[in-house]
C-alpha positions in Angstrom: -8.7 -0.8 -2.6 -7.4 2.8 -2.9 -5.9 5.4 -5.5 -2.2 6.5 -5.0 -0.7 8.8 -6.7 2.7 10.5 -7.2 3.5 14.3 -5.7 6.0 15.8 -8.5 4.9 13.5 -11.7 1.4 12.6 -11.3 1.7 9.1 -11.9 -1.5 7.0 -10.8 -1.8 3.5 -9.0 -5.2 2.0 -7.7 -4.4 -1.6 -5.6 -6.8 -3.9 -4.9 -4.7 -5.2 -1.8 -5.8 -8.4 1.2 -5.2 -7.4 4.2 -4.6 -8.6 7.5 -3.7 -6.4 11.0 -3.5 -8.0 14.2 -1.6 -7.3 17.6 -1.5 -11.3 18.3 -3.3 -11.0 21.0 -7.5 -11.9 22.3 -7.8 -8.5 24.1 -7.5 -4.6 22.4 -3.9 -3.6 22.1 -2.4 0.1 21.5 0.4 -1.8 18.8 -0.6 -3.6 16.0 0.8 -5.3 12.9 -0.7 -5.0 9.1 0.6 -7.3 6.6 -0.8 -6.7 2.5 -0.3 -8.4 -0.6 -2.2 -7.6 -3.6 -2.4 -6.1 -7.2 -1.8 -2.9 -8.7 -3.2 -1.2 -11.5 -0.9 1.7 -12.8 -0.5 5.0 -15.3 2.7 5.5 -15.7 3.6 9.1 -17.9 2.4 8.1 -21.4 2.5 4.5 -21.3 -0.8 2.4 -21.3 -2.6 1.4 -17.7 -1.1 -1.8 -17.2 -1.0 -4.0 -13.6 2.0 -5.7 -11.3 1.7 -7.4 -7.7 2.2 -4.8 -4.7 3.1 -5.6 -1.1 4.1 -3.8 2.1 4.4 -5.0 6.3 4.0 -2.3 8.8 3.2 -1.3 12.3 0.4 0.7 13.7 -0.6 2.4 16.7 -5.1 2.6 17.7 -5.5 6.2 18.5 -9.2 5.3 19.3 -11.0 2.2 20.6 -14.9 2.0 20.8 -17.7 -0.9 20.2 -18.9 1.7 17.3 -15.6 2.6 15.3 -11.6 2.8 16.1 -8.6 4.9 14.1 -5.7 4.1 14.0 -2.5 5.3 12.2 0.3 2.6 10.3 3.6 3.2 9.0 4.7 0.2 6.9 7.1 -0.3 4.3 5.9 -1.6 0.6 7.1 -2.7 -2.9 5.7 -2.9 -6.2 6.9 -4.7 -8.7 7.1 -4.1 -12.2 7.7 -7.1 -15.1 10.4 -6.9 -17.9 7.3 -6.2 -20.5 6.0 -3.2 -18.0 10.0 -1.9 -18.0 10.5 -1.3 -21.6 7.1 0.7 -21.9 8.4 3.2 -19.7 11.8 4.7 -20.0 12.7 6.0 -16.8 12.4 2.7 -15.3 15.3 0.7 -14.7 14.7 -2.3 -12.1 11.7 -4.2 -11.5 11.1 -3.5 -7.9 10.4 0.1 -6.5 10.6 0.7 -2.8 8.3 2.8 -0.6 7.4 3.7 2.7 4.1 4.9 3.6 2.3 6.8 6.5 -1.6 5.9 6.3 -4.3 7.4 8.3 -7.4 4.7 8.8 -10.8 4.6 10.7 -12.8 1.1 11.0 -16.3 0.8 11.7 
């Protein structure tokens, strides 16, 4: 789960995302995949909260390994789509998929 919100409008979405991240491989590696599919409820300006699927596929890089806890940083690309009902609420959307990139910062215990 997690709360993302917008920089110049202030919009709010909170995924509930399942998630995988693996380097394919039995022993520690520096590289990693993470691969998430999940659901997405949303504010959007005025319009009521309302909820659409969210997915993204990145890579990562473990900036710390240890038995206690490891961090790591991904940069992945994402979606979210939006459904024709969810498009005429809000006006200044215009297609049902919008396309981001994201930079996360993570620690694991």
């Amino acid at each position: 789960a997690g709360i993302h919100r917008t920089v110049q409008r202030g919009d709010n979405f909170i995924p509930i995302y399942a998630t995988i991240q693996t380097s394919f491989r039995k022993k520690p590696s520096l590289v990693f995949m993470s691969a998430k599919i999940g659901y997405s409820f949303n504010t959007i300006s005025d319009s009521p909260t309302f909820g659409d699927f969210v997915s993204s596929i990145g890579v990562g890089v473990n900036l710390s390994l240890s038995r206690l806890a490891n961090s790591y940083i991904i940069l992945s690309a994402g979606s979210r789509y939006f459904n024709k009902r969810h498009i005429d609420m809000i006006d200044r959307l215009d297609q049902h998929y919008i396309y981001i990139a994201q930079l996360r910062f993570g620690v694991s215990f």
